[in-house]
N, CA, C and O of each residue as an XYZ file, in Angstrom:
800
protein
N      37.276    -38.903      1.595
C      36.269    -39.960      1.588
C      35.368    -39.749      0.377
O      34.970    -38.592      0.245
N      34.970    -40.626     -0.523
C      34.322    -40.430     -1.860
C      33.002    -40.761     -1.505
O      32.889    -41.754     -0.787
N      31.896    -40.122     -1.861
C      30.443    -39.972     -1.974
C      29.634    -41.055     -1.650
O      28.491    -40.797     -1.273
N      30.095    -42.552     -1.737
C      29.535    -43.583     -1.417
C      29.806    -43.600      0.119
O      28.882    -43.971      0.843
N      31.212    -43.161      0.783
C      31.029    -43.899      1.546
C      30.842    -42.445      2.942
O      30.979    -42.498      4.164
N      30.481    -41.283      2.004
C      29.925    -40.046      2.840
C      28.208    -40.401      2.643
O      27.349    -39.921      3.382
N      28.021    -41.012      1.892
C      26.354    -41.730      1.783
C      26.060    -42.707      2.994
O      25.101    -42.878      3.747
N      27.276    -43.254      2.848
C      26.756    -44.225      4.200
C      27.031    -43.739      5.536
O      26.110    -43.813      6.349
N      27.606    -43.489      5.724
C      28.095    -42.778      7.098
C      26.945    -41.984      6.901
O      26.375    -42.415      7.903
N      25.863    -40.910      6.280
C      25.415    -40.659      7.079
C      23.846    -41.250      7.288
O      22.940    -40.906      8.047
N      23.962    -42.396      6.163
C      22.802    -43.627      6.377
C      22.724    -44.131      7.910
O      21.707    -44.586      8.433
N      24.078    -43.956      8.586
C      24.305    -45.014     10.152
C      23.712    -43.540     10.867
O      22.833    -43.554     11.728
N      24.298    -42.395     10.398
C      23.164    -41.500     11.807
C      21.691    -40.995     11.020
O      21.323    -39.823     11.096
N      20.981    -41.948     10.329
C      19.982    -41.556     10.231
C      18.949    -42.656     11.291
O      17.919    -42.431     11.927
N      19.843    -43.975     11.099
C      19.819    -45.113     12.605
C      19.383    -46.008     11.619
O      18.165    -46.187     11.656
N      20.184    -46.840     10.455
C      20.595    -48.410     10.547
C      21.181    -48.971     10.826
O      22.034    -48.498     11.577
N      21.263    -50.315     10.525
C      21.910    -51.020     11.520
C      22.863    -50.940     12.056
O      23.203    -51.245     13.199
N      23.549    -50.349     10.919
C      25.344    -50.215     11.594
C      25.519    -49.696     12.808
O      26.204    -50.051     13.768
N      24.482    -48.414     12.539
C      24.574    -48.058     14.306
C      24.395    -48.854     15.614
O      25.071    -48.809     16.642
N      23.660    -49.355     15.408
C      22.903    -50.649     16.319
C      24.446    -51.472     16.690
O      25.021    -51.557     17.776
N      24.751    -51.893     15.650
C      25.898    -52.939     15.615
C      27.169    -52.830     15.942
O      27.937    -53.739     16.259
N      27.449    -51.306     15.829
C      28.628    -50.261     16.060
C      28.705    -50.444     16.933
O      29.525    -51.279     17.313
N      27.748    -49.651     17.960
C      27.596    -49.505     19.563
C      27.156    -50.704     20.284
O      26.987    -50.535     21.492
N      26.948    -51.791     19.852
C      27.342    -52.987     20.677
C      28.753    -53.346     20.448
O      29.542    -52.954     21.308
N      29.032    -53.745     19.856
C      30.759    -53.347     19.301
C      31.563    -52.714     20.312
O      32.434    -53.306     20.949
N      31.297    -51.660     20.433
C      32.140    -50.801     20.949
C      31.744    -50.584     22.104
O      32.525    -49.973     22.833
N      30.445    -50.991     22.652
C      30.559    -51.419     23.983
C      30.810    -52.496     24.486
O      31.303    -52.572     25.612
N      30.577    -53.342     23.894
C      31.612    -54.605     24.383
C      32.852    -54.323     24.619
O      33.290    -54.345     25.769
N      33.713    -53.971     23.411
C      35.289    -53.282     23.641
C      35.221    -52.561     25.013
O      35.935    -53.044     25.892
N      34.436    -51.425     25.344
C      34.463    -51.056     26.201
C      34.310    -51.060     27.654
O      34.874    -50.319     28.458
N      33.230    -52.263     27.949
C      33.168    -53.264     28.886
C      34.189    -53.961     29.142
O      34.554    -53.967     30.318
N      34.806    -54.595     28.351
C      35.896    -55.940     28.764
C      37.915    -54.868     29.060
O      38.994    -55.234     29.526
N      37.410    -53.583     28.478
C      38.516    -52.970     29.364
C      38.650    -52.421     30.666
O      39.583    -52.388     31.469
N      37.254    -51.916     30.672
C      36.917    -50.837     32.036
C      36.765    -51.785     32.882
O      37.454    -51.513     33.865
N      36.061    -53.049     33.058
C      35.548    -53.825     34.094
C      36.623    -54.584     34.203
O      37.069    -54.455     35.344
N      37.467    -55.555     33.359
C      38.406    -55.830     33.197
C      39.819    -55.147     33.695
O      40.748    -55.806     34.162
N      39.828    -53.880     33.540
C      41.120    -52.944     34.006
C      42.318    -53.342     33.143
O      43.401    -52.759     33.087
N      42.061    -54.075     32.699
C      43.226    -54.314     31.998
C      43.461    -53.579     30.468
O      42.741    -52.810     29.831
N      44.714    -54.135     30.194
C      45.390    -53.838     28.812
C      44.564    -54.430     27.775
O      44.036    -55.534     27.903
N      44.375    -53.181     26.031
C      44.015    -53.255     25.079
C      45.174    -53.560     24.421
O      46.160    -52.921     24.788
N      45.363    -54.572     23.322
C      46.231    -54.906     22.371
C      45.680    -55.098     21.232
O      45.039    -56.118     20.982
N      45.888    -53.996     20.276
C      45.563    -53.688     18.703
C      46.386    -54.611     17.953
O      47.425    -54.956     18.516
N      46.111    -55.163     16.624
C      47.178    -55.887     16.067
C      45.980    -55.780     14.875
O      44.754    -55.672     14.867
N      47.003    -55.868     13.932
C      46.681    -56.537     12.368
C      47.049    -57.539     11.487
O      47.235    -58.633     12.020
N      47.249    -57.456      9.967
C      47.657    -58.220     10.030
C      49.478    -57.726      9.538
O      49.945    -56.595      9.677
N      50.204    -58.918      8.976
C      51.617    -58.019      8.297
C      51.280    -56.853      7.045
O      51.747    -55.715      6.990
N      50.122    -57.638      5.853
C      49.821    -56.423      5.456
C      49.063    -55.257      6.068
O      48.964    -54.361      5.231
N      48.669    -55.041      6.870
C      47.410    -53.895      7.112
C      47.928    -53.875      8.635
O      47.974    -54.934      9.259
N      48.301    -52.708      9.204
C      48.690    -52.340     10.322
C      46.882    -51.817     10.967
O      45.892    -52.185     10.336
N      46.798    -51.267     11.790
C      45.158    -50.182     12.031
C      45.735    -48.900     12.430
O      44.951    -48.141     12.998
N      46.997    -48.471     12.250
C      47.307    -47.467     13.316
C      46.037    -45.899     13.095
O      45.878    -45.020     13.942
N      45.460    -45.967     11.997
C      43.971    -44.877     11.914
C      43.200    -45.354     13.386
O      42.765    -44.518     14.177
N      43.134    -46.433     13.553
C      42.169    -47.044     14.772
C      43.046    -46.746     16.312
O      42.547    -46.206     17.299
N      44.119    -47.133     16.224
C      44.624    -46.777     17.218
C      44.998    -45.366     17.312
O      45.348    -45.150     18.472
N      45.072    -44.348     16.614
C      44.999    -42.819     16.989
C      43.382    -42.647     17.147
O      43.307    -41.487     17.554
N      42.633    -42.924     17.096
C      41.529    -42.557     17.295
C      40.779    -43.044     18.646
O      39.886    -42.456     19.257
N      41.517    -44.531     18.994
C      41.053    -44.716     20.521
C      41.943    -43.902     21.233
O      41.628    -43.738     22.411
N      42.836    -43.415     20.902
C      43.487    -42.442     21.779
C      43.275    -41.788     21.766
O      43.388    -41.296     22.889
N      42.764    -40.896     20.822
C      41.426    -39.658     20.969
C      40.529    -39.781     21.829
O      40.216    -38.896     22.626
N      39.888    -41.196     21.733
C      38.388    -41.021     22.466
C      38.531    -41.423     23.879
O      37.569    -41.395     24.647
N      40.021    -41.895     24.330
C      40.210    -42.533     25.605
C      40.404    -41.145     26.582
O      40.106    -41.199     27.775
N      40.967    -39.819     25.917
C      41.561    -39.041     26.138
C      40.220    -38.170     26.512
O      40.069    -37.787     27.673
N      39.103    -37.822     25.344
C      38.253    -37.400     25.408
C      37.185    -38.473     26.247
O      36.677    -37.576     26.921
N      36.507    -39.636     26.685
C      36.256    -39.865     27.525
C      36.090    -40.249     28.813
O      35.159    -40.642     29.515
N      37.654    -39.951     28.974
C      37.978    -40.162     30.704
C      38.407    -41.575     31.036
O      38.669    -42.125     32.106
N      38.395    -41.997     29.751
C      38.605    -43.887     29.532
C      40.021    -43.990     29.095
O      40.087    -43.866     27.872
N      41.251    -44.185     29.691
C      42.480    -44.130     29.344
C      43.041    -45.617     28.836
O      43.987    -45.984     28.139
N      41.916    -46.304     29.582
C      41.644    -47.983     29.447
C      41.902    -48.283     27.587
O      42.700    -49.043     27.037
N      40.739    -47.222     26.911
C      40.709    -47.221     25.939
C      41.852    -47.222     25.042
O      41.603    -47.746     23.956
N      43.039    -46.781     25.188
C      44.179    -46.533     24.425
C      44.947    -47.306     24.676
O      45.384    -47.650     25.774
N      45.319    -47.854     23.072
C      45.494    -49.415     23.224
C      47.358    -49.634     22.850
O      48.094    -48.786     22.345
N      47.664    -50.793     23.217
C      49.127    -50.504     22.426
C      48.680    -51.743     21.138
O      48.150    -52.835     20.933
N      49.397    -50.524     20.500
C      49.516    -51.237     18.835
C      50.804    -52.118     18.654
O      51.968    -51.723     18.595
N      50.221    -53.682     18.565
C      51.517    -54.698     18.067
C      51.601    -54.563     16.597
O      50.709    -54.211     15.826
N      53.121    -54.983     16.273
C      53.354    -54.842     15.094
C      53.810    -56.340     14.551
O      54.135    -57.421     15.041
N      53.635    -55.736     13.218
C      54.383    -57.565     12.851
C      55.954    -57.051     12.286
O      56.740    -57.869     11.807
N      56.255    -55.704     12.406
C      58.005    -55.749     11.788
C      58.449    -55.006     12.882
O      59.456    -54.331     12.667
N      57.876    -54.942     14.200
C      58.183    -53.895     15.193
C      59.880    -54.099     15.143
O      60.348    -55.236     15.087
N      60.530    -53.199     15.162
C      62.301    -52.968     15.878
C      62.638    -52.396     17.324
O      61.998    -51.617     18.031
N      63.332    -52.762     17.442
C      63.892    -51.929     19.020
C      64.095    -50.537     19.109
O      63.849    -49.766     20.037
N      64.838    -50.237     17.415
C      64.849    -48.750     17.677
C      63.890    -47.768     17.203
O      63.985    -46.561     16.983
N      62.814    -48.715     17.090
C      61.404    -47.525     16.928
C      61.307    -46.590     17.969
O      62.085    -46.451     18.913
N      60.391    -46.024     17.743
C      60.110    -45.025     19.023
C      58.905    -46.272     19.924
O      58.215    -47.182     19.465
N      59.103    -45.745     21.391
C      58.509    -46.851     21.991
C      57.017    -47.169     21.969
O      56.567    -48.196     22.477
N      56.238    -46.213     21.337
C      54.850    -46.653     20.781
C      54.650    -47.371     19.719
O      53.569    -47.920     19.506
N      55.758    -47.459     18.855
C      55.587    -48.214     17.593
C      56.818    -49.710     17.893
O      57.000    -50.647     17.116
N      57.215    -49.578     18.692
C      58.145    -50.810     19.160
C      57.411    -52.235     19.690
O      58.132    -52.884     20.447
N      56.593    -52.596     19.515
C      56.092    -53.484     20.724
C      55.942    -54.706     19.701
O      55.129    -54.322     18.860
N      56.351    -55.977     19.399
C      56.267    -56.687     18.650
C      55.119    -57.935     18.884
O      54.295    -57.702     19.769
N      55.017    -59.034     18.277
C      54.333    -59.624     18.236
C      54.461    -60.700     19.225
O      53.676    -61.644     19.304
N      55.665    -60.486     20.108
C      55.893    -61.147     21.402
C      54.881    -61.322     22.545
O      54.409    -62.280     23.156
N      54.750    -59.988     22.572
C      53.263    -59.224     23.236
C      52.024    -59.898     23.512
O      51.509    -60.079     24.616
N      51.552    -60.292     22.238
C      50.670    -61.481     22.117
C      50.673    -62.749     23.258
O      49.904    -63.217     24.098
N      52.056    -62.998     22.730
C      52.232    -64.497     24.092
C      52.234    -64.133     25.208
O      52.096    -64.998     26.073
N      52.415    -62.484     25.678
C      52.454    -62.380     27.326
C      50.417    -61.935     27.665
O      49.965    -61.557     28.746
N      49.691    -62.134     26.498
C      48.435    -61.643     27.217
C      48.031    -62.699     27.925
O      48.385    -63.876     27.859
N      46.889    -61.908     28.932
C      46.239    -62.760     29.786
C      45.189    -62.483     30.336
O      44.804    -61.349     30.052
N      44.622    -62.970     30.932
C      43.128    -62.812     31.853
C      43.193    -61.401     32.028
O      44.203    -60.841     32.453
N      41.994    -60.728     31.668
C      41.954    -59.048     31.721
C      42.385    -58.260     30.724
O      42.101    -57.064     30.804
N      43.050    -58.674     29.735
C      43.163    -58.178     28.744
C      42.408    -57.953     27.564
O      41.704    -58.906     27.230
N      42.387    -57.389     27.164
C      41.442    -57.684     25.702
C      42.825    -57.657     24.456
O      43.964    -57.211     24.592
N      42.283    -58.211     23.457
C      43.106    -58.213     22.333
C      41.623    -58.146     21.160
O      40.631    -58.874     21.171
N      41.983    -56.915     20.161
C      41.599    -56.352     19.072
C      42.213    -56.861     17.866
O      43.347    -56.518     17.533
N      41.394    -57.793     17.095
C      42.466    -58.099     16.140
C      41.788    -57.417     14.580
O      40.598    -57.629     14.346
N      42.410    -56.822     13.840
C      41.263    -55.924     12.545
C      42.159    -56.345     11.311
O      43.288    -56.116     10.878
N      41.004    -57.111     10.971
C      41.907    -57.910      9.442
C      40.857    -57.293      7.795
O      39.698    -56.904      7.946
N      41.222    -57.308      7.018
C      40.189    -56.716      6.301
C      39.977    -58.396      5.450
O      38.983    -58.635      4.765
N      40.909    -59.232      5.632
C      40.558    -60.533      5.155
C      41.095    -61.342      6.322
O      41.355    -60.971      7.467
N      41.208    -62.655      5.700
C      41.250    -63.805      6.763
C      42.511    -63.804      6.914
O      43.284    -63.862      5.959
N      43.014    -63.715      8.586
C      44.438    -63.660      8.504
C      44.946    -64.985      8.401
O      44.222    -65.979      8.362
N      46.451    -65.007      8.348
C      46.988    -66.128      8.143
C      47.224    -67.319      9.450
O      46.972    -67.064     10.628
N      47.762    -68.660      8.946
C      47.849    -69.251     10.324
C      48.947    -68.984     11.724
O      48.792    -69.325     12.897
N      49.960    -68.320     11.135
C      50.244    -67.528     12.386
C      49.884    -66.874     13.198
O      50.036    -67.145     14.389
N      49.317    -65.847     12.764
C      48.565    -64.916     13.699
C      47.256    -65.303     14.488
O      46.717    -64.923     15.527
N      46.994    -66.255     13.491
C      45.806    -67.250     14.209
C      46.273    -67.805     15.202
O      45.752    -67.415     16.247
N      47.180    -68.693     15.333
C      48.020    -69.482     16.261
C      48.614    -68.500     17.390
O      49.220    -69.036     18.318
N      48.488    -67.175     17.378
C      49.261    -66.680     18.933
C      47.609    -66.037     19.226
O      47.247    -66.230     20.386
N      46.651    -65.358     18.394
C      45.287    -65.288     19.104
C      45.081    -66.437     19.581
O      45.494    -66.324     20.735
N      44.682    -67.559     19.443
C      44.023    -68.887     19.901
C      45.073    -68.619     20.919
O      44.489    -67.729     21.537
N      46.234    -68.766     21.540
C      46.910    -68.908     22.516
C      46.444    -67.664     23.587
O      46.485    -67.885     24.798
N      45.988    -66.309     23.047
C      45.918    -65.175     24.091
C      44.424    -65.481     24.258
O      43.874    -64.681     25.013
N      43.863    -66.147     23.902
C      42.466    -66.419     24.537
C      42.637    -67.736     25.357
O      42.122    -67.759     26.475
N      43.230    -68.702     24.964
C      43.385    -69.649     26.000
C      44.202    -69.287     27.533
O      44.272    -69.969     28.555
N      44.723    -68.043     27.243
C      45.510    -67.556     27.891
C      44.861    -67.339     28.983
O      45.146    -67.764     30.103
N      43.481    -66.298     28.501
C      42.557    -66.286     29.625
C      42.143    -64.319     28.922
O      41.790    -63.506     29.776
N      42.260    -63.813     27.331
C      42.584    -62.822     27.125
C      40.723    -62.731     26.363
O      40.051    -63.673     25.941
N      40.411    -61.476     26.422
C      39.222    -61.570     25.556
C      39.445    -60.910     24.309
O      39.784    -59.738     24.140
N      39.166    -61.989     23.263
C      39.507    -61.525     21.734
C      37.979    -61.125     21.138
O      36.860    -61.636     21.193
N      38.692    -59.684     20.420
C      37.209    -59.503     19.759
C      37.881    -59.211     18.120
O      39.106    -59.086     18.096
N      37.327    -59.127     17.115
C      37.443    -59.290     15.996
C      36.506    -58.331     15.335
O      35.311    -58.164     15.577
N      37.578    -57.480     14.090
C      37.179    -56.745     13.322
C      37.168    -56.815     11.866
O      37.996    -56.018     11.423
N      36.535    -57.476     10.912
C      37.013    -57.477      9.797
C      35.744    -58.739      8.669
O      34.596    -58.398      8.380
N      36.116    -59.550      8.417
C      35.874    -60.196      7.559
C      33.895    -60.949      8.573
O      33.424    -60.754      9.694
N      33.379    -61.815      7.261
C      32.384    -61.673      8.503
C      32.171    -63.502      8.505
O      31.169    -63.995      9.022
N      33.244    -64.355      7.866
C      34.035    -65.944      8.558
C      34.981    -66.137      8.318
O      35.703    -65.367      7.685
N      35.290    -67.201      8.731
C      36.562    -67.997      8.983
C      37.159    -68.348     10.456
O      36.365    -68.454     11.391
N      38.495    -68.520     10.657
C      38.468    -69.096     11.888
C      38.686    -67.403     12.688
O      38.714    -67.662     13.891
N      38.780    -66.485     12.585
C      39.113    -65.233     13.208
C      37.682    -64.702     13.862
O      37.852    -64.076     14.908
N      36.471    -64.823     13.485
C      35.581    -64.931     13.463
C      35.071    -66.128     14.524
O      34.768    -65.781     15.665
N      35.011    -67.066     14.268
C      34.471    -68.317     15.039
C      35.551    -67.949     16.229
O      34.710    -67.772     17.110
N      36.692    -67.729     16.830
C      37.869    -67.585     17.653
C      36.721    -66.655     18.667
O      36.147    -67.180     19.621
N      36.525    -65.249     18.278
C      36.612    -64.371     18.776
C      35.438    -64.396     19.926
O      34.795    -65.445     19.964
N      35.064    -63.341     20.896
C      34.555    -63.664     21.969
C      33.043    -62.613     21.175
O      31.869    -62.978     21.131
N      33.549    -61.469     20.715
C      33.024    -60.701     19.621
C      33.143    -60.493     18.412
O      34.361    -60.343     18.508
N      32.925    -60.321     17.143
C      32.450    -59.032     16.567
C      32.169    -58.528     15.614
O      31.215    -59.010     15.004
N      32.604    -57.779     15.260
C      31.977    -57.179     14.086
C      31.946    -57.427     12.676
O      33.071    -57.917     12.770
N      31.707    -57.534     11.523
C      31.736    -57.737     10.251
C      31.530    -56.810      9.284
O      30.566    -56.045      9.237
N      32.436    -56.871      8.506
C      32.349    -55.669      7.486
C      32.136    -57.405      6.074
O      32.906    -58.315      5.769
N      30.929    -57.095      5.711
C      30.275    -58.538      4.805
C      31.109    -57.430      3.532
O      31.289    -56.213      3.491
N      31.596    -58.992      2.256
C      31.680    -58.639      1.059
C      30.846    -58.401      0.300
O      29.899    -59.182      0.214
N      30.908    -57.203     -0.542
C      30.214    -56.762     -1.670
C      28.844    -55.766     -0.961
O      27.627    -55.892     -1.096
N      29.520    -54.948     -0.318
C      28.868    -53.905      0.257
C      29.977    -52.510      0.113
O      31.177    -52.500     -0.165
N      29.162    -51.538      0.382
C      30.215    -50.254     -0.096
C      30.544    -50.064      1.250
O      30.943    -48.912      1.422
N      30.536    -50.731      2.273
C      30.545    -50.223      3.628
C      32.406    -50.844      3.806
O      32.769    -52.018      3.736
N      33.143    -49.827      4.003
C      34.778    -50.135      3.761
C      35.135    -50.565      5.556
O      34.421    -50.160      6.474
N      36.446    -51.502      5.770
C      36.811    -51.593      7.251
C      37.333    -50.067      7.783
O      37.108    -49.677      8.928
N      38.108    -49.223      6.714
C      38.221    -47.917      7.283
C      37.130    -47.009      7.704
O      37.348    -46.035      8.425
N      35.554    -47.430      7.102
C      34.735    -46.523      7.866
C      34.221    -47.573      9.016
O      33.776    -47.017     10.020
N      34.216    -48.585      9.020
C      33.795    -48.396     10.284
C      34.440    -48.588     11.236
O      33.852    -48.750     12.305
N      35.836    -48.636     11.181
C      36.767    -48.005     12.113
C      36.688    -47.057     12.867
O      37.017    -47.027     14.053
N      36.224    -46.175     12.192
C      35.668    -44.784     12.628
C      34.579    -45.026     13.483
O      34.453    -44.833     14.692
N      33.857    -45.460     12.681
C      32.372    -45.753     13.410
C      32.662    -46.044     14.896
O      32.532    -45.274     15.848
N      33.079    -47.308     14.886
C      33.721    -47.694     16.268
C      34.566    -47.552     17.359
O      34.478    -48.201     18.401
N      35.849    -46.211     16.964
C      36.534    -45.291     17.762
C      35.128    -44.643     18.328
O      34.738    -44.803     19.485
N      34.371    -43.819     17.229
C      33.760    -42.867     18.058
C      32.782    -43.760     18.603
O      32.874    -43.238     19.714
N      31.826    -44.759     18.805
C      30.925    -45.324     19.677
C      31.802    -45.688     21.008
O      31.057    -45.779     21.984
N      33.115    -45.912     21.308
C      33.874    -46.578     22.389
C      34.123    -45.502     23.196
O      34.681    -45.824     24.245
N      33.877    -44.214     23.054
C      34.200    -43.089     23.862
C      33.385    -42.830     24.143
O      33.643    -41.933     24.946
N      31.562    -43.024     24.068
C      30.857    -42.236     24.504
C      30.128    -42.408     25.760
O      29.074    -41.833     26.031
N      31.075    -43.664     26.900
C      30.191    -44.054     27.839
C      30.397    -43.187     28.755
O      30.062    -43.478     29.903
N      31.020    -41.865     28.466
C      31.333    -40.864     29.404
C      29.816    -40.001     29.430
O      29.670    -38.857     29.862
N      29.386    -40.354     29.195
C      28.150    -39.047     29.335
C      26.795    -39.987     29.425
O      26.538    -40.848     28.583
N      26.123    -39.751     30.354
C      24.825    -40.601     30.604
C      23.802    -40.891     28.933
O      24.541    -40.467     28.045
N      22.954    -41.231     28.522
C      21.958    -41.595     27.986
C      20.933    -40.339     28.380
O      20.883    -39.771     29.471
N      20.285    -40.113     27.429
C      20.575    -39.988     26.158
C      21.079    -38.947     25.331
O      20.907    -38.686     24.140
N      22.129    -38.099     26.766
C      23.401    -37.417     25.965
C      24.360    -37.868     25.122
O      24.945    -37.305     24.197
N      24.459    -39.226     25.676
C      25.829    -39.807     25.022
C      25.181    -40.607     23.524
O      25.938    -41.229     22.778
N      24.384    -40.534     23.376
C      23.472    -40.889     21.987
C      23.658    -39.596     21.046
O      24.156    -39.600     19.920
N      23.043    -38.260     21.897
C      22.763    -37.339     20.677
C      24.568    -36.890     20.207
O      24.945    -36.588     19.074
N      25.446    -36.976     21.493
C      26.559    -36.917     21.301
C      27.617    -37.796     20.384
O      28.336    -37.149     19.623
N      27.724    -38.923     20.406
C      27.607    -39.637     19.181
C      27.150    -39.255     17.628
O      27.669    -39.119     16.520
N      26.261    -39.198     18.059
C      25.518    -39.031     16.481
C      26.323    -37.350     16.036
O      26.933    -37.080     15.001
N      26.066    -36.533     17.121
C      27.232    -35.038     16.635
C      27.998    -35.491     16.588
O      28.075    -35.732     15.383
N      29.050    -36.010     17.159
C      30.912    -36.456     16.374
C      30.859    -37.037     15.330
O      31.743    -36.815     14.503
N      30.009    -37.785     15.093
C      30.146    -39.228     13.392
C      29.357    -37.872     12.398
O      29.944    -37.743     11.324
N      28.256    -36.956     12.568
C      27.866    -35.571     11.461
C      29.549    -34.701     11.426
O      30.215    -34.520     10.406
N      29.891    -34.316     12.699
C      31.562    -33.524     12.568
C      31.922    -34.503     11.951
O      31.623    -34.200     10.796
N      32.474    -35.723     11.916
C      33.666    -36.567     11.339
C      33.089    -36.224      9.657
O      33.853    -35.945      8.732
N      31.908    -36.302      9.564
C      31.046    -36.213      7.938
C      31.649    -35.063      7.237
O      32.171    -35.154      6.126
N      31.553    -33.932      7.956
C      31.528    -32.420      7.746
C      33.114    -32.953      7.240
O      33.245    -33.253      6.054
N      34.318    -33.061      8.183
C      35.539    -32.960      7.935
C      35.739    -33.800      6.860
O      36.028    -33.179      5.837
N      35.677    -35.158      6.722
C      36.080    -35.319      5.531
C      35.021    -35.136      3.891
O      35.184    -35.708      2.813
N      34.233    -34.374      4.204
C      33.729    -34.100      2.455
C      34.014    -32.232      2.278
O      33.654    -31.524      1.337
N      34.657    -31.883      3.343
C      35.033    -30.255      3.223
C      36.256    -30.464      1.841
O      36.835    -31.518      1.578
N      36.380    -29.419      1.263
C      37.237    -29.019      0.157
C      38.539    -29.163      0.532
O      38.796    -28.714      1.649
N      39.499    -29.692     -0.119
C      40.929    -30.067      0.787
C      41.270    -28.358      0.780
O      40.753    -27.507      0.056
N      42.315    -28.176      1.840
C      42.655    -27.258      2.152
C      43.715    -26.319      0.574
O      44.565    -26.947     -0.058
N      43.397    -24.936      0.286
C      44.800    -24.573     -0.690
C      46.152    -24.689     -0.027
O      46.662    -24.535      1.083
N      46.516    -25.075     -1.394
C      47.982    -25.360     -1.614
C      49.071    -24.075     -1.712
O      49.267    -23.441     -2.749
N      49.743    -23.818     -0.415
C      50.684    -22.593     -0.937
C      51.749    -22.859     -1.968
O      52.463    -21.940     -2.368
């Protein structure tokens, strides 16, 4: 991670907005699974997969007792003979429904396909929340969310991060699960500006 964006990350735990915005974010996500019970469905777009986002809710689903949290990742070139976590295609989409949530993380405006099977998993009865750009129709669609605005140093890969770790922390009351937070996103800091490891 290069210096700008180890500047900002640790601008969000000194408490601007991002934080604020993170953790509504990611409690929403986290609301509409747990209360909901239902299935998370990650998707991107054909260029930009999230699978960084989806190992990391599987971290935090794992680490907060929230299994809800760990989502299956659709693909847009999924095959049959993937392994069955990376198999799940964009079929998927058309079977969501009431109780589901669907995650969609675009770093621009996706195209009208993918638009066209979200609009269907929300009519479906699915709650779409949205990660990425901050308009267009992905944005206006969604039930939530978040915006990463142009011409800011603030990248969709950090606050990816940001938002794995705010979605795990409803395991621990207030205002543990605050100071706890704020320690995982300083660890996540520590790990990526440490010296890469030597090379044997």
């Amino acid at each position: 991670m290069d210096a700008v964006r180890v500047a900002l990350l640790r601008e969000v735990l000194a408490g601007t907005e991002w934080l604020g915005a993170t953790r509504k974010f990611a409690g929403v996500l986290r609301g509409s699974v747990v209360s909901h019970g239902g299935g998370l469905l990650l998707v991107g777009t054909p260029e930009y997969e999230p699978w960084h986002l989806a190992a990391h809710l599987v971290d935090e689903a794992a680490w907060s007792g929230t299994p809800e949290l760990a989502p299956t990742l659709v693909r847009h070139e999924a095959q049959p003979s993937d392994p069955a976590h990376l198999a799940v295609g964009l079929g998927r989409l058309a079977a969501a429904r009431r109780g589901e949530t669907l995650l969609v993380v675009s770093p621009e405006s996706p195209g009208a396909p993918l638009l066209e099977r979200v609009h269907d998993a929300r009519r479906a009865g699915a709650t779409v929340l949205a990660l990425g750009p901050d308009e267009g129709d992905l944005a206006a669609m969604a039930h939530e969310s978040l915006t990463v605005p142009e011409g800011t140093d603030l990248d969709l890969d950090t606050v990816q991060h940001l938002v794995s770790a705010a979605a795990g922390e409803n395991a621990l009351p207030t205002p543990r699960a605050r100071r706890r937070f704020r320690d995982r996103l300083s660890l996540l800091t520590d790990q990526l500006t440490a010296p890469p490891p030597a090379r044997w």
